[in-house]
PAZAPA-4460 file (N, C-alpha, C; in steps of 0.05 Angstrom, whole numbers, plus 32768, in hexadecimal, padded with zeros to 4 digits):
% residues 160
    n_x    n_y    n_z   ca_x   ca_y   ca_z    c_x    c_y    c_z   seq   type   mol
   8CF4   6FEE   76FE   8D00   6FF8   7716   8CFD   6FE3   772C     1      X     A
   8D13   6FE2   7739   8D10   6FC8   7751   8D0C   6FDD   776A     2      X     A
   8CF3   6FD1   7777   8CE4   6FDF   778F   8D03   6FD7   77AA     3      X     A
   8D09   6FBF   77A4   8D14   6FB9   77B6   8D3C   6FC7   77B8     4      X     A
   8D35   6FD8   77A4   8D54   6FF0   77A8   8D54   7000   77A0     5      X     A
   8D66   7018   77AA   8D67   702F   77A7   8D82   7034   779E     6      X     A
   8D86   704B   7787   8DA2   7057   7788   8DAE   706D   779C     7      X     A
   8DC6   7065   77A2   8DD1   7074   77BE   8DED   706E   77B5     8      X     A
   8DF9   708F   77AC   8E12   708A   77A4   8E18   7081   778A     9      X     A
   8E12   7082   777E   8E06   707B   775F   8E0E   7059   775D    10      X     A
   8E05   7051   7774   8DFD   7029   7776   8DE2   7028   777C    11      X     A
   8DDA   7013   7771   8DC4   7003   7778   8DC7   6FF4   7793    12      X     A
   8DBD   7001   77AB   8DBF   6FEF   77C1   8D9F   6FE7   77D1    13      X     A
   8DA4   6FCE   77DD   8D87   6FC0   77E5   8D7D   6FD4   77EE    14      X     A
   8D61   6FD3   77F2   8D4B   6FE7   7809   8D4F   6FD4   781C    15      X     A
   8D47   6FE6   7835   8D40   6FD8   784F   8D29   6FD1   7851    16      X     A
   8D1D   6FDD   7843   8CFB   6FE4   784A   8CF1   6FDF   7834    17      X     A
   8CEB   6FC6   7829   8CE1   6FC5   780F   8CCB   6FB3   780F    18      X     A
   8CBA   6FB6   7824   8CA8   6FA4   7832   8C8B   6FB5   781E    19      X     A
   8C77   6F9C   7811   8C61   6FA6   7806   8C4C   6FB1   7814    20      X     A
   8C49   6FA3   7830   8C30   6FAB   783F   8C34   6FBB   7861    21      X     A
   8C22   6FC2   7864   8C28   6FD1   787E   8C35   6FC5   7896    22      X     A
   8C23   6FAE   789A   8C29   6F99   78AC   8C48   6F92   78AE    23      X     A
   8C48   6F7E   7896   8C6E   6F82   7891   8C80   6F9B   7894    24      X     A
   8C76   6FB1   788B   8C88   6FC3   788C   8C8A   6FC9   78AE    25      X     A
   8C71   6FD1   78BD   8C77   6FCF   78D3   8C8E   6FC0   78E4    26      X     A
   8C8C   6FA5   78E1   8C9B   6F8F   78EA   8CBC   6F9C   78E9    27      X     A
   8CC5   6FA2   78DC   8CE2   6FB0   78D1   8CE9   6FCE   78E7    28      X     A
   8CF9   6FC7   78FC   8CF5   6FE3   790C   8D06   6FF8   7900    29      X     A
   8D16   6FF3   78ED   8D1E   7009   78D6   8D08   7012   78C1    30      X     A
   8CEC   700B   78C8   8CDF   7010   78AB   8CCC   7021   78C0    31      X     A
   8CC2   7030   78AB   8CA0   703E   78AF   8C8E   703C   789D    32      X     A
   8C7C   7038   78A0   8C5F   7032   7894   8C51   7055   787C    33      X     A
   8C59   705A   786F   8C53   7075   7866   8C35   7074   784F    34      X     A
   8C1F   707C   786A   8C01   706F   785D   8BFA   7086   7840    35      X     A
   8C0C   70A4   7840   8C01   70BB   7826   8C02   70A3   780D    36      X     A
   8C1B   709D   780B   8C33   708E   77F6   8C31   706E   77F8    37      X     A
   8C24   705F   7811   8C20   704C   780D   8C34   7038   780E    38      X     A
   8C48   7044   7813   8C68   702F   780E   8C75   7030   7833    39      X     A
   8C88   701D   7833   8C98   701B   7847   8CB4   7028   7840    40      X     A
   8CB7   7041   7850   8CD5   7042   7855   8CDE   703E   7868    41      X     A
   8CFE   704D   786A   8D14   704B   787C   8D0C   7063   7889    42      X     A
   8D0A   7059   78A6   8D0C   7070   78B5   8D24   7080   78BA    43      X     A
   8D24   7092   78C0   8D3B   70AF   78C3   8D47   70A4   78E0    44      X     A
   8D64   709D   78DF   8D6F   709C   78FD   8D6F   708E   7907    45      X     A
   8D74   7075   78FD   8D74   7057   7909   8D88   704D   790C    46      X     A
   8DA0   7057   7907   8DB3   7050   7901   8DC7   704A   7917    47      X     A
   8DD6   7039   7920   8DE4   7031   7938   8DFA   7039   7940    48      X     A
   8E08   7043   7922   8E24   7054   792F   8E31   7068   7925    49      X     A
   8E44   707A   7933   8E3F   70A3   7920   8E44   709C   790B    50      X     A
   8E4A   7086   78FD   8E63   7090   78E8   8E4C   708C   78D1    51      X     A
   8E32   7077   78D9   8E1A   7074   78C6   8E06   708B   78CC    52      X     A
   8E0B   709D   78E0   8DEB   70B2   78E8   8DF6   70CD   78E0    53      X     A
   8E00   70D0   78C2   8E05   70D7   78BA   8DFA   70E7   78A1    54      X     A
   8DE4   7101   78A4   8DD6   7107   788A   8DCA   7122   788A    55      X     A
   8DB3   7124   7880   8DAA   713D   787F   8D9D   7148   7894    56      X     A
   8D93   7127   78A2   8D7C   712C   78B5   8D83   711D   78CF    57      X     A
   8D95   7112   78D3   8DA3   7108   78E7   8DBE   7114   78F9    58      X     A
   8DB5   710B   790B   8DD5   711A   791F   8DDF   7100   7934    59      X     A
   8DF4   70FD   793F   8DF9   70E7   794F   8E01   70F1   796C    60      X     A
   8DED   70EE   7984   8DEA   70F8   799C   8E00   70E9   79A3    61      X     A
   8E1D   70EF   79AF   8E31   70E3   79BB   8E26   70DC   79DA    62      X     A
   8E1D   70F3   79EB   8E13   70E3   79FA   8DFF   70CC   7A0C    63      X     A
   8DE5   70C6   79F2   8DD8   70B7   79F3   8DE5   709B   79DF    64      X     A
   8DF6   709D   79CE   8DFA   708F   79BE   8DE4   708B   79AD    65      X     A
   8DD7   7096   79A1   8DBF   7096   7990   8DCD   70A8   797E    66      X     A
   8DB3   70A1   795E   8DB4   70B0   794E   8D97   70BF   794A    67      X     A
   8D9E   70DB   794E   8D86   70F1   794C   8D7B   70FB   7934    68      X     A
   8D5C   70FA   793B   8D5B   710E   7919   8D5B   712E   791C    69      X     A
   8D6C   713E   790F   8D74   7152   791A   8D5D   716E   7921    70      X     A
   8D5E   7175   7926   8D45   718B   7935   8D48   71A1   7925    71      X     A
   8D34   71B7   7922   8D36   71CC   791E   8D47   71D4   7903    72      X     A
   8D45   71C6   78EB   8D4D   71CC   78D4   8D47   71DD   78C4    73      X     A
   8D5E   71F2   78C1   8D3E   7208   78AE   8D3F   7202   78A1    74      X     A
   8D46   71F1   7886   8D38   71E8   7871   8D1C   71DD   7871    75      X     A
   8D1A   71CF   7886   8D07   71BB   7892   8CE6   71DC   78A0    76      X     A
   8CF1   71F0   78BA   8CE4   71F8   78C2   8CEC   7216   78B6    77      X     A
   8CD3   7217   78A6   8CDB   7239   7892   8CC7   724B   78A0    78      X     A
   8CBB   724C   78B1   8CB2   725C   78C6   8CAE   725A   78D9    79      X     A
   8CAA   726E   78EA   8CA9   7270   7907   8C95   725E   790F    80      X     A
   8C7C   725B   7902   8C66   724F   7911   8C71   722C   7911    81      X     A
   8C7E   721B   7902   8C81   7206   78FB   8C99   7201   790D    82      X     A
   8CB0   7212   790D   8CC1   720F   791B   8CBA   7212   793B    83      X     A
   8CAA   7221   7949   8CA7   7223   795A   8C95   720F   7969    84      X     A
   8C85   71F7   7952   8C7B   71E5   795E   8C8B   71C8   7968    85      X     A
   8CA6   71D4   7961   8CC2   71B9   796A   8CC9   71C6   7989    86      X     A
   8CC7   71BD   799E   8CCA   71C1   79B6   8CED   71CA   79B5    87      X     A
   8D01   71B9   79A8   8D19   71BD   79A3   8D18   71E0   7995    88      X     A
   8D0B   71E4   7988   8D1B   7201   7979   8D0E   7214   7985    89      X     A
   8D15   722D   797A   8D13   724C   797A   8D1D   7260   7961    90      X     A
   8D0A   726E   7958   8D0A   727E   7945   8D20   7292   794E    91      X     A
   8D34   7295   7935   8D4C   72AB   7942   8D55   72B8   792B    92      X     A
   8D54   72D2   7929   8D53   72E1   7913   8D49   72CF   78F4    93      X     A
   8D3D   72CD   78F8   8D2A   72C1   78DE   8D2E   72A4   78D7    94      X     A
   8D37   7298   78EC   8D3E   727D   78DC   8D32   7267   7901    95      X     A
   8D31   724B   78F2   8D26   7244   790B   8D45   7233   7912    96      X     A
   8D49   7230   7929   8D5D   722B   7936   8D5B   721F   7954    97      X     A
   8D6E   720D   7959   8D73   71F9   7970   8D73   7207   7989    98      X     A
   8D68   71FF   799C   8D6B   720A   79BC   8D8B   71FE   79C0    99      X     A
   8D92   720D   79D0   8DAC   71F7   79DC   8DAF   71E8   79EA   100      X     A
   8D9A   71E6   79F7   8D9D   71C9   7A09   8D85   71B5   79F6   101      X     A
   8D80   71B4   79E5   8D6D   71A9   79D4   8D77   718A   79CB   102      X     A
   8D8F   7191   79C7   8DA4   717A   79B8   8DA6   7167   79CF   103      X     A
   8D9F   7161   79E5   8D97   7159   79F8   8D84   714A   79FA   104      X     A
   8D7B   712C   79EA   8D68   711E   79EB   8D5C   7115   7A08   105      X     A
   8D64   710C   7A1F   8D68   70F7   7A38   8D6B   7115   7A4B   106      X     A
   8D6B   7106   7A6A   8D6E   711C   7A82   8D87   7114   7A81   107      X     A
   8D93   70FB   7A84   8DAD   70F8   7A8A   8DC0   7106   7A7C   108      X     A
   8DC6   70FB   7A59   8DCE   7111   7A55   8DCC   712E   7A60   109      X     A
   8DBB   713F   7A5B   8DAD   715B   7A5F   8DBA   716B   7A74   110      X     A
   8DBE   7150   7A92   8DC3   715D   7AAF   8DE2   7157   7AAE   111      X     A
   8DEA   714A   7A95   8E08   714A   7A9A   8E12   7168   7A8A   112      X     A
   8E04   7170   7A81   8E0A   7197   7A6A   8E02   71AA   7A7B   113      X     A
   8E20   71B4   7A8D   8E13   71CA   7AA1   8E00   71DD   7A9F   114      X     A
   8E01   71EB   7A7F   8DF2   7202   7A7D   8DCD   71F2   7A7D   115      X     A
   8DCA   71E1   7A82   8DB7   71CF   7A78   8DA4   71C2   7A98   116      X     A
   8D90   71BA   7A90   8D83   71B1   7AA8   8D68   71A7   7A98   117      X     A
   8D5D   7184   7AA4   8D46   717A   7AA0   8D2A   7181   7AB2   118      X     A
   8D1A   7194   7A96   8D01   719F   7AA2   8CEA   718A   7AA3   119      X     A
   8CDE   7188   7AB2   8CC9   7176   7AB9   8CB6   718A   7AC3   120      X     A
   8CB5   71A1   7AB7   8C98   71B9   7ABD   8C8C   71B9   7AAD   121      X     A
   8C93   71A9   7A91   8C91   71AD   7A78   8C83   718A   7A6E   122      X     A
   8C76   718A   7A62   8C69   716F   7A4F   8C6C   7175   7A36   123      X     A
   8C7E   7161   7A2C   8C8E   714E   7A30   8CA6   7151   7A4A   124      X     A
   8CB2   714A   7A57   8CD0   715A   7A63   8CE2   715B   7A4D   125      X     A
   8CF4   7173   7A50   8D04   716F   7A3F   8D23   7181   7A4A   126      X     A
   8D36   717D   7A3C   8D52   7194   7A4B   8D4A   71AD   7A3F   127      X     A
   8D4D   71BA   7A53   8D4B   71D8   7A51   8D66   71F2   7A5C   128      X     A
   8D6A   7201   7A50   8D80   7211   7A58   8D7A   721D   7A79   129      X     A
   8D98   721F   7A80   8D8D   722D   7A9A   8D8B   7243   7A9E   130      X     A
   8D80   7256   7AB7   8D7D   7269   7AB9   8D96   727C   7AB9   131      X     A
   8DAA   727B   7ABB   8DC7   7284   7ABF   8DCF   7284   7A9E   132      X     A
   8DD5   7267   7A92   8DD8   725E   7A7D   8DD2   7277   7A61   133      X     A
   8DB7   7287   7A6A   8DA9   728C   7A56   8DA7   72B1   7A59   134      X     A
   8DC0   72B7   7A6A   8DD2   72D5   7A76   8DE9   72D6   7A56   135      X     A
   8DE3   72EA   7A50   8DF8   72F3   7A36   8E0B   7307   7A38   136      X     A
   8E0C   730C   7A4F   8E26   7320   7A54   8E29   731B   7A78   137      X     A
   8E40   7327   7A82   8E4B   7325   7A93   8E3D   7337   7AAD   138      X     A
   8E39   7350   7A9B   8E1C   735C   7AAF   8E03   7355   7AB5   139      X     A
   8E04   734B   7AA0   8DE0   7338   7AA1   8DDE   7323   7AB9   140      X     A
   8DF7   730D   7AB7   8DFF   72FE   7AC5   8DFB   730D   7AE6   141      X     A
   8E05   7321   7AEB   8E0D   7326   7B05   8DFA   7337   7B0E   142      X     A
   8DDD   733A   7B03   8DC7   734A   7B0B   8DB5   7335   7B17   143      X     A
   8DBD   7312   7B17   8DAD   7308   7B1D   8DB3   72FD   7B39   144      X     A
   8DAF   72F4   7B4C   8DB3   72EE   7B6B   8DB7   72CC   7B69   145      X     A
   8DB7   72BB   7B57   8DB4   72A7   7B3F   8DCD   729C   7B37   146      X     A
   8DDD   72B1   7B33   8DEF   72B1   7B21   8E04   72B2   7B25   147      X     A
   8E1F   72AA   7B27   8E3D   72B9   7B1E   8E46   72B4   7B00   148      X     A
   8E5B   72CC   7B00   8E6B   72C6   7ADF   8E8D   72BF   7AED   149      X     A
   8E89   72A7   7ADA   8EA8   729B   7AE2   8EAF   728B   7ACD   150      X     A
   8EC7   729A   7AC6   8ED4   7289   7AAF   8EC1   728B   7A91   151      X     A
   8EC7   72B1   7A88   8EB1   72B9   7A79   8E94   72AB   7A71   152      X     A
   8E89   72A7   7A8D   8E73   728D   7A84   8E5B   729D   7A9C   153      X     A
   8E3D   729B   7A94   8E34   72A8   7AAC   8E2A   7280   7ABE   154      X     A
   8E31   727A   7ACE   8E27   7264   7ADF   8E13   7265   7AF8   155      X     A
   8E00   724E   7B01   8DFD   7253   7B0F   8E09   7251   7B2B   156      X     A
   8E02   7266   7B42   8E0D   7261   7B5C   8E0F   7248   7B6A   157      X     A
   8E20   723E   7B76   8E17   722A   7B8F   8E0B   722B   7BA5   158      X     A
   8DFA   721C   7BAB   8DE6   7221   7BC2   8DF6   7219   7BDD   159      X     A
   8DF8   722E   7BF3   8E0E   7222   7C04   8DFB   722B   7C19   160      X     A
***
């Protein structure tokens, strides 16, 4: 077996990461050092453009231009306690699942997604839904002093 390839697609194509020692593998900013196994791989999400951040575990943030590794997979988080330690998710009828402003790496992005707003109450900061945003019916919406519903949507007010 040649360390230095892998089959992908039923070809033999080069590794990226086919470095013997830590040191080297470090050096490679597509590689990680994996001390259980001892070997260098390819890191998850390195990839520069949508058409390559493309997989099981990747997503491509249009407005950061990055490629993400995707959050909150239930394959990945099969209970509540595991899922709930990703700041991104929330347990929702039995499965763990994405916040919606989650997909939201950056503030910039974040403060450009109305329903959305960058919390800095919180360590790490991260985007968080807003208070309006997170109204599920039209009454709910209009019980809050916070709030209007316009354009089947509950929003928040303008401060005038």
């Amino acid at each position: 077996a040649d360390v230095q390839c892998d089959w992908k697609n039923l070809q033999c194509v080069q590794r990226r990461c086919h470095h013997g020692s830590e040191v080297e593998c470090e050096t490679n900013v597509a590689c990680e050092w994996v001390s259980r196994t001892k070997s260098c791989n390819e890191k998850p999400c390195v990839f520069i453009s949508p058409s390559d951040c493309i997989s099981d575990v990747c997503e491509w943030d249009s407005c950061s231009s990055t490629c993400q590794i995707k959050a909150c997979k239930p394959s990945v988080f099969t209970s509540e306690v595991s899922c709930m330690q990703d700041t991104r998710c929330q347990w929702v009828n039995g499965a763990c699942a994405q916040k919606s402003c989650a997909v939201h790496a950056g503030e910039r992005c974040c403060n450009i997604d109305a329903d959305c707003y960058w919390d800095v109450s919180v360590a790490p900061s991260q985007c968080s839904i807003t208070h309006c945003a997170r109204k599920s019916d039209e009454a709910e919406c209009k019980s809050s002093n916070m709030c209007m519903y316009e354009n089947d949507k509950c929003v928040e007010k303008e401060c005038v």
